[in-house]
N, C-alpha and C positions, 0 to 999 in steps of 0.2 A: 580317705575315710576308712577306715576300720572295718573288717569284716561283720562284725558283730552290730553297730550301727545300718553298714550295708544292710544286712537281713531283714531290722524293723524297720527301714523303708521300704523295702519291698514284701513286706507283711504290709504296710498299709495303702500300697500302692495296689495289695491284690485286693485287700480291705474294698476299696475306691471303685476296683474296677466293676468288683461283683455289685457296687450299690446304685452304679451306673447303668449296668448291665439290667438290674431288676427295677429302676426307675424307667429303660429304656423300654422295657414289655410291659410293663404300665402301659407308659401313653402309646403304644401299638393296640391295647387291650383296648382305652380311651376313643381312640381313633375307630377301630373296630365298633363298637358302642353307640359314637356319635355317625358314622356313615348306615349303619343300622337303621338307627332312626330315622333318619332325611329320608331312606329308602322306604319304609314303613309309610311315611307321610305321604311321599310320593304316590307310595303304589295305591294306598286308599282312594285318589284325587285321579285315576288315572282310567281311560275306559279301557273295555277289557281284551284291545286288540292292543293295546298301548302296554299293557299290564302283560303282555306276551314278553314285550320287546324288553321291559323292563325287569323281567325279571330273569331272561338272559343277561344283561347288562348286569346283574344285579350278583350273578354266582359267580362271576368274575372279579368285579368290584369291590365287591364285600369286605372279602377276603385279604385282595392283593397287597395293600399299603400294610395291613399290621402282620403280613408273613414276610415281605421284605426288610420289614424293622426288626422285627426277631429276628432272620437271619445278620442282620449286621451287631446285633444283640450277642450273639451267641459266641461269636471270638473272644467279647471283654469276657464275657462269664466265664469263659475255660481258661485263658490269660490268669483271670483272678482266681481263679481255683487251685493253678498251677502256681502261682506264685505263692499262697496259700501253703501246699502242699512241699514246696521245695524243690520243683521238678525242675530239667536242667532245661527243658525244652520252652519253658515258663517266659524267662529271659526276652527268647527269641520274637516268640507268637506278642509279650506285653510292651517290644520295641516297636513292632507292626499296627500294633493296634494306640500306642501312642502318638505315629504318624498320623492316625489318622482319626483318633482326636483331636486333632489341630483344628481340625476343620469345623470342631462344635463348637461355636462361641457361645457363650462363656467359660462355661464349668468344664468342656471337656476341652479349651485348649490347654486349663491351668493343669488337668490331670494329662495332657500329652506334653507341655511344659515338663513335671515333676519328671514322667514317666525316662523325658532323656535327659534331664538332670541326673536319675538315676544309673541310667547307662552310660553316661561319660564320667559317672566318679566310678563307677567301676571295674571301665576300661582304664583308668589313668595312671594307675599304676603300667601297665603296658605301652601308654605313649609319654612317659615321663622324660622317656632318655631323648625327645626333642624336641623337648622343650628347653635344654641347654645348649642347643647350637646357637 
């Protein structure tokens, strides 16, 4: 594949990652929102030695799940940023993080698909010579 080609797949693979990246703190926002609430309902239903415990339960809870998502959020967003931008270091961080969209089925095994389709047509010029043995 051609350098030039190269480039606009990884211009849409930064494209992918950042729209993953800002769909992925969505549903951490989501998630934020709907534990909110259950917690809200809870606490109203709850007497007020109960309503102690719960709302220690509740500063830790709250919180936890959509700061753990944003941080796993936060590699594709700079991966695509960087890919975006043409950084050399880009490559590396959207090899890493194509690994492990493997693991999202559906949509982010096909963008960690793409992501080392991308990285072995761009290696291949460099293992070309054996592939003739």
């Amino acid at each position: 594949m051609d350098a030039q080609r190269l480039d606009g797949h990884k211009k849409v693979l930064g494209i992918l990652y950042i729209i993953s990246a800002a769909l992925t703190t969505l549903g951490a926002l989501l998630i934020n929102a709907l534990l909110s609430l259950i917690f809200t309902f809870a606490f109203e239903q709850a007497d007020p030695e109960e309503q102690r415990i719960m709302d220690l339960i509740m500063a830790f809870t709250a919180y936890l799940p959509a700061i753990i998502i944003f941080i796993f959020a936060l590699p594709t967003f700079i991966a695509g940023i960087g890919l975006l931008t043409k950084q050399s270091w880009a490559v590396i961080i959207s090899l890493i993080v194509g690994c492990l969209k493997l693991f999202s089925f559906p949509i982010g095994t096909a963008i960690g698909i793409y992501a080392e389709f991308l990285e072995q047509q761009s290696n291949l010029d460099n293992w070309s010579l054996f592939w003739y043995w």
